[in-house]
C-alpha positions as CSV (number, residue, x, y, z in Angstrom):
1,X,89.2,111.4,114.2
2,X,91.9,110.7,116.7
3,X,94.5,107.9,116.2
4,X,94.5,104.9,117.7
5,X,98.3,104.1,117.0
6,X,101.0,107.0,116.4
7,X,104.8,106.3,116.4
8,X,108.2,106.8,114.8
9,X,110.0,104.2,113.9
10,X,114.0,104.7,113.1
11,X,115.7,101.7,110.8
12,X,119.6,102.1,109.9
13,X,120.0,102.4,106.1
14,X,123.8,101.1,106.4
15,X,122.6,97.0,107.5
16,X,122.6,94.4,105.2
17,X,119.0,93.6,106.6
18,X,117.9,97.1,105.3
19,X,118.9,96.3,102.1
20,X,117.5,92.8,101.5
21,X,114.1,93.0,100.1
22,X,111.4,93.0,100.9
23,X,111.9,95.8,103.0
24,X,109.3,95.4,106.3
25,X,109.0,97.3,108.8
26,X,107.4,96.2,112.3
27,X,105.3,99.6,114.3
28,X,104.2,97.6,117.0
29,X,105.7,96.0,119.8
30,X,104.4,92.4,120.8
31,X,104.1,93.4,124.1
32,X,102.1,96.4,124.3
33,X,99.2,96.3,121.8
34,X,97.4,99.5,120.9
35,X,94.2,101.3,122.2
36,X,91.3,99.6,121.4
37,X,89.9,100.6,118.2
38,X,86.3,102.2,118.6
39,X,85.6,101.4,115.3
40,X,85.5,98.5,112.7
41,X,88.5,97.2,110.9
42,X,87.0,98.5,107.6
43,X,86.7,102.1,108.6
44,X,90.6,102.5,109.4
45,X,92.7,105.0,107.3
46,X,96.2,104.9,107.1
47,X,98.4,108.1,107.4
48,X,102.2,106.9,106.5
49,X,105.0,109.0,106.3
50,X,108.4,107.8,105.1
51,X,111.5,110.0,105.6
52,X,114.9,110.0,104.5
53,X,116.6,112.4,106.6
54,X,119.9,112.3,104.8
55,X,118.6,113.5,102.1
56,X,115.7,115.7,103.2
57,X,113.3,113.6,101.6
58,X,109.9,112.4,102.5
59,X,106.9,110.2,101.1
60,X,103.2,110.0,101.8
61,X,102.4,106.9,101.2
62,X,99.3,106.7,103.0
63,X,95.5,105.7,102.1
64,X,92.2,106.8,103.1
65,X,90.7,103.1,102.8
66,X,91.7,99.8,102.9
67,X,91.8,97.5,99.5
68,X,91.2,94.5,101.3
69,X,89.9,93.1,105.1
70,X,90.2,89.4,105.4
71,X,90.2,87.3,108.4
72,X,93.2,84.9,108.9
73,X,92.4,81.4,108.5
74,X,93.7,79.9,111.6
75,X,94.2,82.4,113.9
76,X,90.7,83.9,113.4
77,X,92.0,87.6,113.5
78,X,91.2,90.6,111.3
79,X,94.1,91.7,108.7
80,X,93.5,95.1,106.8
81,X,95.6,96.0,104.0
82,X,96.6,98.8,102.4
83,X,97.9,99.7,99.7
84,X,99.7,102.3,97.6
85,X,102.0,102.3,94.3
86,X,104.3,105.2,93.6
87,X,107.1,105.8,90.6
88,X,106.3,101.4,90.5
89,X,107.9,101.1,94.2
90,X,104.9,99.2,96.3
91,X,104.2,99.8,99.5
92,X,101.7,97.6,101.2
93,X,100.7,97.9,104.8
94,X,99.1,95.2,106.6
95,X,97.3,95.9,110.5
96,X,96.3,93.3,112.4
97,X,93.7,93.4,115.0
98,X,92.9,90.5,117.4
99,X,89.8,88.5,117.6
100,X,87.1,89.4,120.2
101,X,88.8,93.0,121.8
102,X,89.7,94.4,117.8
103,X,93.3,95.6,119.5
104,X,95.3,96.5,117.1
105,X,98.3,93.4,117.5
106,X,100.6,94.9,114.5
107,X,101.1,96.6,111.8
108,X,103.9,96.2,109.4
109,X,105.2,98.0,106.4
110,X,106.7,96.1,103.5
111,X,107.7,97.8,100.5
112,X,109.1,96.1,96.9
113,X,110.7,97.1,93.9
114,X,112.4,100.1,95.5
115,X,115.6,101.2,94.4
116,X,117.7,102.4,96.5
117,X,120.3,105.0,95.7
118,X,123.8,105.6,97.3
């Protein structure tokens, strides 16, 4: 399967925004919205990596299927969430994909109850 969205995304750990929770993370810019997916919302899968390079550390928090795909009320376009829960730290990634084309038009990383050591 080849990917229709791949990109690193750096975020300073020393702001006051990094530490305010929750803890999101935007991977695609407004203006350029990815390849068009060649297939449905519902048969995405999610490969996540998030790395601490400080510390040498790294998580997977991907999934292999989405735990929900609803349409957004107003805006008529397709959200598909994921989900995964590790050592009770949440991650939950949401992609969006526009009406009509399927684009993908975001995708955004929020993660909760994460502790973050100094």
């Amino acid at each position: 399967m080849a990917p229709l969205l791949s990109r690193v995304v750096e975020t300073p750990a020393s702001s006051p925004w990094f530490l305010g929770s929750p803890f999101r993370v935007e991977a695609v810019e407004c203006k350029k919205p990815a390849a068009e997916a060649a297939l449905s919302p519902a048969e995405l899968e999610l490969s996540w990596v998030v790395v601490d390079p400080a510390r040498g550390r790294a998580v997977n928090v991907s999934s292999r299927r989405a735990v929900a795909v609803d349409r957004h009320w107003y805006t008529g376009e397709t959200l598909v969430r994921f989900a995964v829960v590790l050592g009770g730290c949440k991650f939950e990634t949401t992609v969006t994909c526009s009406e009509g084309a399927g684009n993908i038009s975001e995708v955004s990383l929020a993660v909760q109850d994460a502790v973050v050591l100094r």
